[in-house]
C-alpha positions in Angstrom: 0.0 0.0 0.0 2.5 2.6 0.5 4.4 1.7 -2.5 1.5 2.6 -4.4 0.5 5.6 -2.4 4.3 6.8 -3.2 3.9 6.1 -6.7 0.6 8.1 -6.8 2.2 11.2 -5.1 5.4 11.0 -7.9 3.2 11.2 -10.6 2.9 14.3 -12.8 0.8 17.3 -12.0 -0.6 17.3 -15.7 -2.0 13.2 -15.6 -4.0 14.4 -12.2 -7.7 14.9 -13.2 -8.8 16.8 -10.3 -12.1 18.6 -11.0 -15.3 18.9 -9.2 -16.8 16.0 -10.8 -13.8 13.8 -10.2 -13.5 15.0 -6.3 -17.4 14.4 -5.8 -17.2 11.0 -7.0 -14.1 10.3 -5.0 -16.4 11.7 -1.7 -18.9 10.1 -2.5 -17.7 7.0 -3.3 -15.3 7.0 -0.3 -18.3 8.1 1.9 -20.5 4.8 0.6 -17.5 2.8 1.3 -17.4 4.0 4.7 -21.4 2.7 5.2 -21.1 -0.8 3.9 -17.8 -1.2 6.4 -19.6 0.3 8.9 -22.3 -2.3 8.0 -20.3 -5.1 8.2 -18.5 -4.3 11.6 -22.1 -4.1 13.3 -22.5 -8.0 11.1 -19.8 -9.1 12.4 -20.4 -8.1 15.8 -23.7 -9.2 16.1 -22.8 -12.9 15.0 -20.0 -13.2 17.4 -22.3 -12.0 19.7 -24.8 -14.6 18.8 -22.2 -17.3 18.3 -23.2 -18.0 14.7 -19.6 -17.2 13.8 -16.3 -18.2 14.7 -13.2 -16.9 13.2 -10.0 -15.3 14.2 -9.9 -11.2 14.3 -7.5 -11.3 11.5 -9.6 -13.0 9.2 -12.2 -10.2 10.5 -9.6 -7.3 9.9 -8.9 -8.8 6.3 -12.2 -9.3 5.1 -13.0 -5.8 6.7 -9.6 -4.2 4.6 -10.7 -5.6 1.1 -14.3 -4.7 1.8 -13.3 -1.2 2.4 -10.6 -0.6 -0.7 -13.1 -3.1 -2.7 -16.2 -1.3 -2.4 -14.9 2.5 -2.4 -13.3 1.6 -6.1 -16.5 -0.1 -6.8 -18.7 3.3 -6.1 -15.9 5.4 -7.6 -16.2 3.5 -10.9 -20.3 2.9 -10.4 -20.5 7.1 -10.2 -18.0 7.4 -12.8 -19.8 5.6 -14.9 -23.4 7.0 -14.4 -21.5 10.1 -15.4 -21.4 12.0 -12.0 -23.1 12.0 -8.2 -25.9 14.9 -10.0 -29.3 14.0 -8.2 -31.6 15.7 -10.6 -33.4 14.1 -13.5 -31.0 14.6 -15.9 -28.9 11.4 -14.4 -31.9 9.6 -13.7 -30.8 8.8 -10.6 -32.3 9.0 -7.0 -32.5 12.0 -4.9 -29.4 12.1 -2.8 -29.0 15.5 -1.9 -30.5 18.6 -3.7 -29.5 22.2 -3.6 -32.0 25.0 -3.6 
């Protein structure tokens, strides 16, 4: 991981995309991330609690890692795709948040 973070901060200034479009997606898809890991903790914690699962906390930790780096590329790319995080009609997406 941090050889790849160092290659990302010794790339050039003129491959960067960094836009408003690009940074919402990023937030946005980071933010998702964030909800499905926080989903699965409280899964995970509620079947140890209830015994219906038994593993070791690093099998926990590294199911919890991939999750996390899995499903923020997986939003990134999913808003990329739909063409931004816009919530009006124009999309055709649902109402996430809308500015008057």
């Amino acid at each position: 991981m941090a050889f790849i973070g160092g290659l990302w901060l010794v790339r050039s200034e003129d491959k960067r995309i960094v836009d408003e479009r690009s940074q919402k997606i990023g937030s946005y898809g980071t933010a998702y991330s964030w909800y499905v890991t926080f989903m699965a903790v409280i899964l995970f914690f509620w079947m140890d609690m209830l015994d219906l699962l038994k593993v070791q906390i690093s099998t926990i930790l590294g199911v919890l890692m991939f999750l996390m780096i899995g499903s923020a590329l997986f939003f990134q790319w999913y808003y990329n795709r739909r063409g931004g995080t816009s919530t009006d009609e124009k999309w055709g997406g649902m109402v996430v948040c809308r500015h008057a």
